[in-house]
PDB file of N, H, CA, C and O in Angstrom:
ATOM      1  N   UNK A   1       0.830  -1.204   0.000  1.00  0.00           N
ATOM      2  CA  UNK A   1       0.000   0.000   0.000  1.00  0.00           C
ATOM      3  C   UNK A   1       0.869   1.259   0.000  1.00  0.00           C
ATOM      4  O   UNK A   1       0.590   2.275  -0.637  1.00  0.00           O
ATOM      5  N   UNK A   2       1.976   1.094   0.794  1.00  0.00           N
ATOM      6  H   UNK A   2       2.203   0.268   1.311  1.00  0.00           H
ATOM      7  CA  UNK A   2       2.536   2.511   0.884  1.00  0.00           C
ATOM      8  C   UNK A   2       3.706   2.640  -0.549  1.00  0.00           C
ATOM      9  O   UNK A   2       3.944   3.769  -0.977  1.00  0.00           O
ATOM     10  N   UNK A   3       4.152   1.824  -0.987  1.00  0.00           N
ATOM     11  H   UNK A   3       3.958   0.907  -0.639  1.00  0.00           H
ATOM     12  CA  UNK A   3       4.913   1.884  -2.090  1.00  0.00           C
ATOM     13  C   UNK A   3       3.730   2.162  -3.520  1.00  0.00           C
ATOM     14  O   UNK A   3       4.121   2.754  -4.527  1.00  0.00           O
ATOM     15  N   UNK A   4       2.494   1.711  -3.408  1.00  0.00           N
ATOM     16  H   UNK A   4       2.176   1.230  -2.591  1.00  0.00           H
ATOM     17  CA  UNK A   4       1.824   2.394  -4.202  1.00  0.00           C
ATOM     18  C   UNK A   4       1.521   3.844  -4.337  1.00  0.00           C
ATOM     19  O   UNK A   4       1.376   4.402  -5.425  1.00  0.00           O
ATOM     20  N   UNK A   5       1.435   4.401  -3.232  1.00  0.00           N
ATOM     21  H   UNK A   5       1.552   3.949  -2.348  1.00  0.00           H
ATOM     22  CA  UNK A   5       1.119   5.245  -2.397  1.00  0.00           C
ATOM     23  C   UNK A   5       2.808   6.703  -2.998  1.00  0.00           C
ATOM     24  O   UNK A   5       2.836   7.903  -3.272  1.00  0.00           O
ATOM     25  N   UNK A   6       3.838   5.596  -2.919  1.00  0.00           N
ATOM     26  H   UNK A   6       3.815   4.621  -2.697  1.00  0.00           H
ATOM     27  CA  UNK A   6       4.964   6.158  -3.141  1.00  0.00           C
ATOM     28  C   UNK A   6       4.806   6.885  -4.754  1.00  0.00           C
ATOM     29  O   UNK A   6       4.983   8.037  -5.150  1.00  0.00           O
ATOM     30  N   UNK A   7       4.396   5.639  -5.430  1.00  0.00           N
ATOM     31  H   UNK A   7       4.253   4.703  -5.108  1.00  0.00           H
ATOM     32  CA  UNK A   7       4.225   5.629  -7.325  1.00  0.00           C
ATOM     33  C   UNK A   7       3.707   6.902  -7.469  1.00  0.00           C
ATOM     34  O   UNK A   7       4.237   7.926  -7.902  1.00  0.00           O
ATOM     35  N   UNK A   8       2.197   6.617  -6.890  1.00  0.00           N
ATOM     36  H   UNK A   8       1.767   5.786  -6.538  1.00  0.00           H
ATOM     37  CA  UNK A   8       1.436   7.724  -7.305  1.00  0.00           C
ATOM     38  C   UNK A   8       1.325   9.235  -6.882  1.00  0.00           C
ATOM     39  O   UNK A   8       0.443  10.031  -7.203  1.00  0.00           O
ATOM     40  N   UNK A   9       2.616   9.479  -5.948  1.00  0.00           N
ATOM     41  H   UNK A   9       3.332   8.832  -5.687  1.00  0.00           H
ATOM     42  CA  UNK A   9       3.225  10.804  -5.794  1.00  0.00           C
ATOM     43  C   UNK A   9       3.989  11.264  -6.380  1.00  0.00           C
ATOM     44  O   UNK A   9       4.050  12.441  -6.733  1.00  0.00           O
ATOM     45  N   UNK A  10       4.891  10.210  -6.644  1.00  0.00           N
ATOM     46  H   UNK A  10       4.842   9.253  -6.357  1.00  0.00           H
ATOM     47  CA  UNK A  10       6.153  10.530  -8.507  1.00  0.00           C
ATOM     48  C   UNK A  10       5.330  10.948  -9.097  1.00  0.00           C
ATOM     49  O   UNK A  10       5.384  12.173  -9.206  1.00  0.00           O
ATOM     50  N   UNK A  11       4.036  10.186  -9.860  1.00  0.00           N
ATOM     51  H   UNK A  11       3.992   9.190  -9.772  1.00  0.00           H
ATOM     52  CA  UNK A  11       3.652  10.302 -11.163  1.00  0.00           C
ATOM     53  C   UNK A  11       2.797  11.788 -10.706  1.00  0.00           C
ATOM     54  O   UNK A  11       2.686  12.622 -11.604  1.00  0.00           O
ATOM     55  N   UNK A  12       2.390  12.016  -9.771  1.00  0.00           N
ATOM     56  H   UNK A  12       2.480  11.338  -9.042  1.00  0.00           H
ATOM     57  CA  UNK A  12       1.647  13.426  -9.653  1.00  0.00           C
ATOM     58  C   UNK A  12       2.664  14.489  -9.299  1.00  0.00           C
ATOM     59  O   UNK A  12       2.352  15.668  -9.463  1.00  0.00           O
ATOM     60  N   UNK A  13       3.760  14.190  -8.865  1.00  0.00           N
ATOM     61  H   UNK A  13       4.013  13.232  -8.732  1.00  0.00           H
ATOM     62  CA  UNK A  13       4.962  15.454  -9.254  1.00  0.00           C
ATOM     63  C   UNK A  13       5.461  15.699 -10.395  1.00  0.00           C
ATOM     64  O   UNK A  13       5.591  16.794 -10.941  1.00  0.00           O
ATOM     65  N   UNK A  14       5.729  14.731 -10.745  1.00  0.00           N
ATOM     66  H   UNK A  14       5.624  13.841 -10.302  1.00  0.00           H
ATOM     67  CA  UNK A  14       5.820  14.632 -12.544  1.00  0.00           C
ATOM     68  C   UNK A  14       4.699  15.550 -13.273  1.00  0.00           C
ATOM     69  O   UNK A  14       4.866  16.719 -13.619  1.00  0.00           O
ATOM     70  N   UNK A  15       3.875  15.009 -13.385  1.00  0.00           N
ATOM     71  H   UNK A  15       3.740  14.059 -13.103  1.00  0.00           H
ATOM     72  CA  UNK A  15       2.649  15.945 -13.736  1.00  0.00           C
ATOM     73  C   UNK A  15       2.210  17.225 -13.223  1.00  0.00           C
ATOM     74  O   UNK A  15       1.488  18.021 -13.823  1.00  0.00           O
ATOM     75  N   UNK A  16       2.735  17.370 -11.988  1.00  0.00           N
ATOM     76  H   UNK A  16       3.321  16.723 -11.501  1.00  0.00           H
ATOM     77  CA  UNK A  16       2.141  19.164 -11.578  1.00  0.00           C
ATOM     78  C   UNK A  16       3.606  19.544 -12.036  1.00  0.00           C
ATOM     79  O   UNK A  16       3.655  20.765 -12.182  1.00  0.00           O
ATOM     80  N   UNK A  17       4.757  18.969 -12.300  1.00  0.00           N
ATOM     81  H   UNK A  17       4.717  17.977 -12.181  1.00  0.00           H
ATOM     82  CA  UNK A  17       5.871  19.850 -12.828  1.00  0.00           C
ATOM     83  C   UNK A  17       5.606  20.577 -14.310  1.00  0.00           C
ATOM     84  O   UNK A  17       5.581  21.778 -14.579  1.00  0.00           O
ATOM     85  N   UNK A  18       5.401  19.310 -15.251  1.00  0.00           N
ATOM     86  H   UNK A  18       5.421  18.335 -15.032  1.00  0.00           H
ATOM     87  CA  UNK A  18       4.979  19.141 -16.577  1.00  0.00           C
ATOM     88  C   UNK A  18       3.939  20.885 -16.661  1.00  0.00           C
ATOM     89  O   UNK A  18       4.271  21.971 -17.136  1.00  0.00           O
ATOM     90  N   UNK A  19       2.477  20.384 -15.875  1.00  0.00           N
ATOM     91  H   UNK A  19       2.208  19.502 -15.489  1.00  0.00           H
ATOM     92  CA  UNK A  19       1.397  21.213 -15.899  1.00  0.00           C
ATOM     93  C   UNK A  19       2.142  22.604 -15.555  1.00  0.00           C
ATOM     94  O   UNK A  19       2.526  23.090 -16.619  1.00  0.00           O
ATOM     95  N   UNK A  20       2.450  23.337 -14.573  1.00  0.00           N
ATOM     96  H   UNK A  20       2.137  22.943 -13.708  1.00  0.00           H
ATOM     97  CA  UNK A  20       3.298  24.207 -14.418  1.00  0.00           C
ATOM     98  C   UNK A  20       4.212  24.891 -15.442  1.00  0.00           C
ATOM     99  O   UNK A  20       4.343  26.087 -15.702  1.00  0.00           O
ATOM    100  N   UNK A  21       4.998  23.453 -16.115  1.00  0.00           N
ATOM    101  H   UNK A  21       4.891  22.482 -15.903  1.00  0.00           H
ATOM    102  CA  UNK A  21       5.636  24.918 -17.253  1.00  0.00           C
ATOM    103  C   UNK A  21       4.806  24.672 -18.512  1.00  0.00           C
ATOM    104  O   UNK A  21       5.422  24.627 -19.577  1.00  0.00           O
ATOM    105  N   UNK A  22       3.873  24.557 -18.516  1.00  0.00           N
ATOM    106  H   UNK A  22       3.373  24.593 -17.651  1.00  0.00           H
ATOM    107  CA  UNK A  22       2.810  24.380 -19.300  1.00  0.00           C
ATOM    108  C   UNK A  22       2.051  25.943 -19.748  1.00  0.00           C
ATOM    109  O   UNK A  22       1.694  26.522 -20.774  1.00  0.00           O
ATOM    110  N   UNK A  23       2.072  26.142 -18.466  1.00  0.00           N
ATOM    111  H   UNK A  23       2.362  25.671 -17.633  1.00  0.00           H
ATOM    112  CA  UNK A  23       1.624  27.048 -18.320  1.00  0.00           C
ATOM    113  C   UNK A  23       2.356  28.645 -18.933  1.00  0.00           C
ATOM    114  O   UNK A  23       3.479  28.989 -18.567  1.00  0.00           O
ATOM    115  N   UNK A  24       1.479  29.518 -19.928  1.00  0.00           N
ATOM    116  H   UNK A  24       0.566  29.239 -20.226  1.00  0.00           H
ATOM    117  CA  UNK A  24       2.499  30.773 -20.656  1.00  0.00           C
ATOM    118  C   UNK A  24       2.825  31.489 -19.312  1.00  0.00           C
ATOM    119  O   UNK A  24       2.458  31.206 -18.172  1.00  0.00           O
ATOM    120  N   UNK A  25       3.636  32.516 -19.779  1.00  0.00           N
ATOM    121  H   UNK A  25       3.934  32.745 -20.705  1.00  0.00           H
ATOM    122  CA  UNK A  25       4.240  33.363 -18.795  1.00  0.00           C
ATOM    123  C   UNK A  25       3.341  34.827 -19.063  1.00  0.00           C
ATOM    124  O   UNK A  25       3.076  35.703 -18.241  1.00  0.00           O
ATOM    125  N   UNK A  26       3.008  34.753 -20.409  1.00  0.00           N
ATOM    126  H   UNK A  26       3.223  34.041 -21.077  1.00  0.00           H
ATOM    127  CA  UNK A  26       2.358  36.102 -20.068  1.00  0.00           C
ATOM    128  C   UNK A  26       3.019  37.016 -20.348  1.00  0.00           C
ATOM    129  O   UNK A  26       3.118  37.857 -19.455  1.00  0.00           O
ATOM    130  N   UNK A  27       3.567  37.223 -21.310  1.00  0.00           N
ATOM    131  H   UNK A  27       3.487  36.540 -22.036  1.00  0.00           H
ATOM    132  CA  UNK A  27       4.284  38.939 -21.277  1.00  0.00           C
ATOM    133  C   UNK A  27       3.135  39.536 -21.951  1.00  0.00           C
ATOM    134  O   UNK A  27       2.258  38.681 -22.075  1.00  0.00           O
ATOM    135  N   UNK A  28       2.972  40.075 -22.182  1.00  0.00           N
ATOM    136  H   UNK A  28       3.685  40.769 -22.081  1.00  0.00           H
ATOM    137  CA  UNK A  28       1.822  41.342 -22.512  1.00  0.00           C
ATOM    138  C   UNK A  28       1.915  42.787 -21.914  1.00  0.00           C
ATOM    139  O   UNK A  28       2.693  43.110 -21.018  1.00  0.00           O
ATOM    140  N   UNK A  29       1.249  43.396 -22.372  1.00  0.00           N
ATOM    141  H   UNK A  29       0.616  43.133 -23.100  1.00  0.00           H
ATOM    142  CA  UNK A  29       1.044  45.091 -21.952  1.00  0.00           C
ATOM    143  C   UNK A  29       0.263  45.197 -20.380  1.00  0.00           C
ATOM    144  O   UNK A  29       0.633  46.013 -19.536  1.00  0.00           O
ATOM    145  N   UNK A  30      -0.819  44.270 -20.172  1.00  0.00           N
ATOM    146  H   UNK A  30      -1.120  43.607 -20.858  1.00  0.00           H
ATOM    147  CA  UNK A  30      -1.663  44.353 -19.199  1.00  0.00           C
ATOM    148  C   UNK A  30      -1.215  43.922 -18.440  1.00  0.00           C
ATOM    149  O   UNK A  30      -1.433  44.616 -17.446  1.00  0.00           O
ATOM    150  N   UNK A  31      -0.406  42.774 -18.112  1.00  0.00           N
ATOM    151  H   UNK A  31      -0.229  42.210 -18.919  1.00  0.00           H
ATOM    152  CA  UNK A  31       0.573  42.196 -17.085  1.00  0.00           C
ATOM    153  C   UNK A  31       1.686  42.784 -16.787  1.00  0.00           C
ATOM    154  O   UNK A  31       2.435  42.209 -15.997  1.00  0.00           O
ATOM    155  N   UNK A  32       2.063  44.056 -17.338  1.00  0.00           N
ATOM    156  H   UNK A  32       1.455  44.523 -17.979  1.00  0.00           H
ATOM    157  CA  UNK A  32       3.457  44.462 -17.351  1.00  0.00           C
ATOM    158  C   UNK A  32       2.626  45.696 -16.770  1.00  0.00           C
ATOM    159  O   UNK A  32       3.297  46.212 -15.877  1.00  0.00           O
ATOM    160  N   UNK A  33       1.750  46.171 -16.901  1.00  0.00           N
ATOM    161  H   UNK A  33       1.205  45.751 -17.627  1.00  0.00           H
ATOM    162  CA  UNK A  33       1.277  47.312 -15.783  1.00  0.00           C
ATOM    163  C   UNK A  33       0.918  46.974 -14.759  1.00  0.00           C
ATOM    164  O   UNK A  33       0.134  46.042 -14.584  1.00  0.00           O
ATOM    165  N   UNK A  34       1.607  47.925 -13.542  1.00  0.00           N
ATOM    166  H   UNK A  34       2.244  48.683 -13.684  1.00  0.00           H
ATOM    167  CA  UNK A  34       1.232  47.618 -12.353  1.00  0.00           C
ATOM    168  C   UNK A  34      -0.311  48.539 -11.661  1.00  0.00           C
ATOM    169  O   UNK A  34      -0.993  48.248 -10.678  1.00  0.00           O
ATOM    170  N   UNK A  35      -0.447  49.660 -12.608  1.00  0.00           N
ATOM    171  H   UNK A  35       0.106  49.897 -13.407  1.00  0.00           H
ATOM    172  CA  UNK A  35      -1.498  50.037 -12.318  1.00  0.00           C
ATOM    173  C   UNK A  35      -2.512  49.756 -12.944  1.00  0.00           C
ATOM    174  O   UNK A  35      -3.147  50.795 -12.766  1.00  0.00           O
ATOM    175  N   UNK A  36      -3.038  49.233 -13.445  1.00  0.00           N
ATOM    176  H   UNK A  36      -2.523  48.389 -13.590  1.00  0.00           H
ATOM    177  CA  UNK A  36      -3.412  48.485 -14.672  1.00  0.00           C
ATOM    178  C   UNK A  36      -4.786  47.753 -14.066  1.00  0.00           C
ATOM    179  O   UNK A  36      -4.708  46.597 -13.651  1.00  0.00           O
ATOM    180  N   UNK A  37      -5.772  48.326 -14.044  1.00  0.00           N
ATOM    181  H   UNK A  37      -5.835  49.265 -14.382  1.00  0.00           H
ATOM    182  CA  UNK A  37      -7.495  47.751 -13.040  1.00  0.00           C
ATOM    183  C   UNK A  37      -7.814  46.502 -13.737  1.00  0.00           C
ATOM    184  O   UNK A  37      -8.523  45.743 -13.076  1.00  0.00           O
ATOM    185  N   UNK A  38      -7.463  46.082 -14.937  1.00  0.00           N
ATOM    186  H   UNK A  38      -6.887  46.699 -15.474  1.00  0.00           H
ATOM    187  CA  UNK A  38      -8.152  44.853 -15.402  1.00  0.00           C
ATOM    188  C   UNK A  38      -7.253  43.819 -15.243  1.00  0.00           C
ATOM    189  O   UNK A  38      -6.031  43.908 -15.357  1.00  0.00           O
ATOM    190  N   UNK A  39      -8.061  42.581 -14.907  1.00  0.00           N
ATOM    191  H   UNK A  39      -9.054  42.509 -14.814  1.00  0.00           H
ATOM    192  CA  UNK A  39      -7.451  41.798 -14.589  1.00  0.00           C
ATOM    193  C   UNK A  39      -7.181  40.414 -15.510  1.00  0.00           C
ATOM    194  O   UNK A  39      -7.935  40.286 -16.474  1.00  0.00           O
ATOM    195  N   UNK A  40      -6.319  39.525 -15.325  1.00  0.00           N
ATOM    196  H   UNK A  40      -5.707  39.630 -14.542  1.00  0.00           H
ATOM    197  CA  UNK A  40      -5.819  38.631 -16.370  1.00  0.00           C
ATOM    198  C   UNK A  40      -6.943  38.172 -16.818  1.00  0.00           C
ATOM    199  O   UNK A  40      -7.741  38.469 -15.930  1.00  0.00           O
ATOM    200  N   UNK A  41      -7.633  37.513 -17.821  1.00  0.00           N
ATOM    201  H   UNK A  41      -6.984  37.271 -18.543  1.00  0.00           H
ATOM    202  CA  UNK A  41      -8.287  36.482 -17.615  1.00  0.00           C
ATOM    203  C   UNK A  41      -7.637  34.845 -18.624  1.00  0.00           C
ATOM    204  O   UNK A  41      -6.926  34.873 -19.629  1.00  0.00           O
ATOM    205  N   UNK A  42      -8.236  33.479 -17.849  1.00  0.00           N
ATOM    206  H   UNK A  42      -8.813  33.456 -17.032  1.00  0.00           H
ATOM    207  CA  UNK A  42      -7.664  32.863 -18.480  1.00  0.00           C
ATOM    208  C   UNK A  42      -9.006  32.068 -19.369  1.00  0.00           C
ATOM    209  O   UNK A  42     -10.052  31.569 -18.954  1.00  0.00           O
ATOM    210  N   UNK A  43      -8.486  32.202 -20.644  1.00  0.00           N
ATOM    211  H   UNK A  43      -7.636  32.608 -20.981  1.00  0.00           H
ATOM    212  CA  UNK A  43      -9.421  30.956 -21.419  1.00  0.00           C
ATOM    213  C   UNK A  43      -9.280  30.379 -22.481  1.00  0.00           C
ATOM    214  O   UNK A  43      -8.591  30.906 -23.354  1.00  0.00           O
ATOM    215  N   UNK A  44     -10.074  28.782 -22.751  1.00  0.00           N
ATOM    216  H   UNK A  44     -10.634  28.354 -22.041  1.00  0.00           H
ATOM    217  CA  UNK A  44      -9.307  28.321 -23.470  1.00  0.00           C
ATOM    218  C   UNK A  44      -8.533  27.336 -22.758  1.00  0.00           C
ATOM    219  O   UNK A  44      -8.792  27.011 -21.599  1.00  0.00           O
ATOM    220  N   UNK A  45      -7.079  26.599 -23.802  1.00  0.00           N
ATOM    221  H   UNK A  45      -6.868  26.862 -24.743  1.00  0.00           H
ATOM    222  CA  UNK A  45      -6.304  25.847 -23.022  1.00  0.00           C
ATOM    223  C   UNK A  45      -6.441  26.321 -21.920  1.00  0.00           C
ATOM    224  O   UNK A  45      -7.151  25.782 -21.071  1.00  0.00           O
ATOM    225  N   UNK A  46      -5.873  27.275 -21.744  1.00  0.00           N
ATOM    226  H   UNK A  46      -5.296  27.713 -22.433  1.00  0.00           H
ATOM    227  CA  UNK A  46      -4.963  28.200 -20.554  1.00  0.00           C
ATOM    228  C   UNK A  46      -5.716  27.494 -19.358  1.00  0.00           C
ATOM    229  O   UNK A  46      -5.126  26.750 -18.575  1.00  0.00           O
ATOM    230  N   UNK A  47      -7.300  27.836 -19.262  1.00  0.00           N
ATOM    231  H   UNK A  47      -7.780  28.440 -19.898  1.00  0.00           H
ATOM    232  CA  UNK A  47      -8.070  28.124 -18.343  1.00  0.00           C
ATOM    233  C   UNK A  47      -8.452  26.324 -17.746  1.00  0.00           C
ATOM    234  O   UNK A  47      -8.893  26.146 -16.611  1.00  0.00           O
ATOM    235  N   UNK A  48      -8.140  24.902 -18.912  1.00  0.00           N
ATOM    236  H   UNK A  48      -7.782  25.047 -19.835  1.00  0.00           H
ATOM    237  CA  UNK A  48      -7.894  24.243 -18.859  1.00  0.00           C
ATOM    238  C   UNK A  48      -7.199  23.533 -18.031  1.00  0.00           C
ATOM    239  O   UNK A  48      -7.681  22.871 -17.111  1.00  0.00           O
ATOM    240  N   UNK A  49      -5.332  23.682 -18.470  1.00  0.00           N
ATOM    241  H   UNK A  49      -4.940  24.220 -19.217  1.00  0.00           H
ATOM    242  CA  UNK A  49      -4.286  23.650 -17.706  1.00  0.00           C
ATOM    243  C   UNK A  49      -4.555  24.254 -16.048  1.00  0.00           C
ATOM    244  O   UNK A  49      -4.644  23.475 -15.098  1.00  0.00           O
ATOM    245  N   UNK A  50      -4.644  25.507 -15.925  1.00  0.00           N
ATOM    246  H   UNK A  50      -4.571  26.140 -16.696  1.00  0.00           H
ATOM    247  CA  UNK A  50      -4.726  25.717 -14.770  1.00  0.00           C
ATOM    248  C   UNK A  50      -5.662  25.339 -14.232  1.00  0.00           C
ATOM    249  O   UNK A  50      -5.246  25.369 -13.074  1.00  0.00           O
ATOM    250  N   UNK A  51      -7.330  24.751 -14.127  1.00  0.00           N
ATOM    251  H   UNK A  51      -7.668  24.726 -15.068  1.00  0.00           H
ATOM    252  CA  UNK A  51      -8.261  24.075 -13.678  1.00  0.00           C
ATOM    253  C   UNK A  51      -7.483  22.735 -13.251  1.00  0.00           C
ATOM    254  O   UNK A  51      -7.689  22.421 -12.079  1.00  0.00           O
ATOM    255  N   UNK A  52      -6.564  21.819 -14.027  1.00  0.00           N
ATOM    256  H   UNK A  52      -6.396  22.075 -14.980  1.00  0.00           H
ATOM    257  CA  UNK A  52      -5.969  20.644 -14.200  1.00  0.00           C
ATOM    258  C   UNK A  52      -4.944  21.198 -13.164  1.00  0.00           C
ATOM    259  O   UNK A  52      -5.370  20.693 -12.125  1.00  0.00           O
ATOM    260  N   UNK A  53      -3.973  21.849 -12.862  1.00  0.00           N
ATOM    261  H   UNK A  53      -3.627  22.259 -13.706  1.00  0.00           H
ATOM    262  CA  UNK A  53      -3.117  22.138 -12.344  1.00  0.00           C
ATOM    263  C   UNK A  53      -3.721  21.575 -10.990  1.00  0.00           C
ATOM    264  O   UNK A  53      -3.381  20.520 -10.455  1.00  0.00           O
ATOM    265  N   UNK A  54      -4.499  22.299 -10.617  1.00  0.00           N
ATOM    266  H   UNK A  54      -4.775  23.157 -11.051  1.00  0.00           H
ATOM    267  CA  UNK A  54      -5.282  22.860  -9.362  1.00  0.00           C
ATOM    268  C   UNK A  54      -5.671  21.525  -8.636  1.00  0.00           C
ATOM    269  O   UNK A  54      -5.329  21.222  -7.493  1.00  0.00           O
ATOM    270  N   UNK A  55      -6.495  20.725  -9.545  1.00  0.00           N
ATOM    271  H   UNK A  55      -6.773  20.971 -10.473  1.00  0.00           H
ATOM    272  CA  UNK A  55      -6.782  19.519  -9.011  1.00  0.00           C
ATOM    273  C   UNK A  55      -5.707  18.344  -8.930  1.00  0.00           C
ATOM    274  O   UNK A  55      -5.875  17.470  -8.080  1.00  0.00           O
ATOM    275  N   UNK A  56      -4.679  18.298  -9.730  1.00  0.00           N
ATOM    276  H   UNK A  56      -4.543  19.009 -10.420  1.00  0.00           H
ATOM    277  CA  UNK A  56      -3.642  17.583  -9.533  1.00  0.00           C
ATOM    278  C   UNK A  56      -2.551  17.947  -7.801  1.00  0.00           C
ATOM    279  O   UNK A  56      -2.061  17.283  -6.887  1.00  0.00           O
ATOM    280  N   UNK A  57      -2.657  19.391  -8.214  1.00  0.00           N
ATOM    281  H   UNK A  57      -3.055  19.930  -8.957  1.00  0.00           H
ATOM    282  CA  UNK A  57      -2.339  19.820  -6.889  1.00  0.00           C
ATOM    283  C   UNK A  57      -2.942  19.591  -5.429  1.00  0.00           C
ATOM    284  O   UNK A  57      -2.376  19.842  -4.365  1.00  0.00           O
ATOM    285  N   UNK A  58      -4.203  19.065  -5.616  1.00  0.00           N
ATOM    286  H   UNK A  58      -4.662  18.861  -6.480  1.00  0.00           H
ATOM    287  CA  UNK A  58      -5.031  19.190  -4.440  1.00  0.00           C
ATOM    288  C   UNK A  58      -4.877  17.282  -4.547  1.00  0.00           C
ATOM    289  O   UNK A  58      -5.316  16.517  -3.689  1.00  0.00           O
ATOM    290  N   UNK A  59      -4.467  17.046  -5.265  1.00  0.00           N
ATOM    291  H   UNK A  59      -4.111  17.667  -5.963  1.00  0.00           H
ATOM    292  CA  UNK A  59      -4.793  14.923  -5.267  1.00  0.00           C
ATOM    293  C   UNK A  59      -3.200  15.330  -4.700  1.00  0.00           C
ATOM    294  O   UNK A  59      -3.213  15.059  -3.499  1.00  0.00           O
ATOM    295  N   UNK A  60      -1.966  15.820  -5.047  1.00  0.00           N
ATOM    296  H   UNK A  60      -1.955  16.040  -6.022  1.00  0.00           H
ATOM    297  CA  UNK A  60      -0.999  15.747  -4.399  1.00  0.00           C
ATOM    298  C   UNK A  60      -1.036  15.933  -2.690  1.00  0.00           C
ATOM    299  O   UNK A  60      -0.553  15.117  -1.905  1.00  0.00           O
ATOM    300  N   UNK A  61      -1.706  17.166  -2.323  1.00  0.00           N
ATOM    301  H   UNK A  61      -2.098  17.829  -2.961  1.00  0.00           H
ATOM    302  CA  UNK A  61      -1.928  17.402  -1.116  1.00  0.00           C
ATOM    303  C   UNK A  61      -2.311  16.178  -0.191  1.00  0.00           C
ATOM    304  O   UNK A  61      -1.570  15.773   0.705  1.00  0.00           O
ATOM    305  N   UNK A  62      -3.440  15.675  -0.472  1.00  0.00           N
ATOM    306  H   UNK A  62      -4.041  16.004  -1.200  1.00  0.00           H
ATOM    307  CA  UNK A  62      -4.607  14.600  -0.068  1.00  0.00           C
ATOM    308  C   UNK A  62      -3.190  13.793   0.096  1.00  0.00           C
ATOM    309  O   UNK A  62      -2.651  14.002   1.183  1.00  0.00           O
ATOM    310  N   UNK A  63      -2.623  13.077  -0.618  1.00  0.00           N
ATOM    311  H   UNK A  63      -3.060  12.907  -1.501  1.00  0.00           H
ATOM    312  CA  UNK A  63      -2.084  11.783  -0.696  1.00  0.00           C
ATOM    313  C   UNK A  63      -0.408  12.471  -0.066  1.00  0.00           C
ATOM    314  O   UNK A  63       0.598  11.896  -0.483  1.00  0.00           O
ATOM    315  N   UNK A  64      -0.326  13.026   0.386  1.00  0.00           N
ATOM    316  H   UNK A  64      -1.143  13.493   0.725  1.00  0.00           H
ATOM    317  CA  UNK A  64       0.987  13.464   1.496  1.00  0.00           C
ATOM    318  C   UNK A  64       0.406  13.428   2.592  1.00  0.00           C
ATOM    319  O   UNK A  64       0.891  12.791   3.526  1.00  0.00           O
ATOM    320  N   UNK A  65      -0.874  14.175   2.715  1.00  0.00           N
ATOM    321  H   UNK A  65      -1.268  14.693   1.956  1.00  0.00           H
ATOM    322  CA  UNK A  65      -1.346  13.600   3.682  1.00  0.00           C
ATOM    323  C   UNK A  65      -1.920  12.326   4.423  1.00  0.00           C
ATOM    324  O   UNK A  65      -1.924  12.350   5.654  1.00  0.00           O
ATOM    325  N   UNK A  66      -2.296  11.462   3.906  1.00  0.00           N
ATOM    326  H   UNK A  66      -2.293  11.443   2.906  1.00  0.00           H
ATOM    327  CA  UNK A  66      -2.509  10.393   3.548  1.00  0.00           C
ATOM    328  C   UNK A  66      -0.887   9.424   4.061  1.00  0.00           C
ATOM    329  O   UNK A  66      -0.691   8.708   5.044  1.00  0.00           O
ATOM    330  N   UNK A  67      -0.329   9.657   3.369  1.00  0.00           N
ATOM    331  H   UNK A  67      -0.488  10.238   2.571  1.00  0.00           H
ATOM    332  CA  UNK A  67       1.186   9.176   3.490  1.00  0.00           C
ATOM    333  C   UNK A  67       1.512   9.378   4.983  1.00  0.00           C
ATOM    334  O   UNK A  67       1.723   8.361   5.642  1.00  0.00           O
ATOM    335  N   UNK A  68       1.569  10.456   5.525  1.00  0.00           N
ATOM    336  H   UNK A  68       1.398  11.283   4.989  1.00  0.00           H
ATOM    337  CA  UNK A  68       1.553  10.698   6.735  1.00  0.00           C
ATOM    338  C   UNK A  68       1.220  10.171   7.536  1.00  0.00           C
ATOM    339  O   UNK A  68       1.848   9.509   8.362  1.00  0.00           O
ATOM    340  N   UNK A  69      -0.097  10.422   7.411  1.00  0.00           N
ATOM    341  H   UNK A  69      -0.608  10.960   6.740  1.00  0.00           H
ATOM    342  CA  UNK A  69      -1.022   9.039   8.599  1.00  0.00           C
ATOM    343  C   UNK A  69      -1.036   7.446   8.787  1.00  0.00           C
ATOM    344  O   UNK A  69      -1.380   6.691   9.697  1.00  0.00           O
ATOM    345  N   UNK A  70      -0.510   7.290   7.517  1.00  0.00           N
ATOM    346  H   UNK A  70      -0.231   7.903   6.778  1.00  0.00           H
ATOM    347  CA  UNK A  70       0.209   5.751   7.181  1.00  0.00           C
ATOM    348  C   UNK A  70       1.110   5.651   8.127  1.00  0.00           C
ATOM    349  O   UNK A  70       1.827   4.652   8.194  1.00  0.00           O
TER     350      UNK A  70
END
């Protein structure tokens, strides 16, 4: 159980690494102002990836924790 447990934290670091530089950086005009009232929006892949990010991130969380209590 816990060496499974081990797998499937590789393969979800692997993947929130991957997802992460996945992700654009964004240079633009609107991101490069700091006073600038409007805010990013993401959509599309973009909005995709980071939805995916998020939940990969949160199955990482769960299962460290998880690991722990093991």
């Amino acid at each position: 159980m816990k060496t499974a447990l081990v797998i499937f934290q590789i393969i979800l670091s692997v993947a929130l690494i991957v997802l992460i530089f996945l992700q654009s950086s964004g240079d633009n005009e609107s991101r490069g102002n700091l006073f600038s009232t409007t805010s990013p929006q993401r959509r599309g892949w973009e909005k995709v990836i980071f939805t995916f990010t998020l939940i990969v991130f949160s199955l990482f969380i769960i299962s460290s924790i998880v690991q722990t209590i093991l």
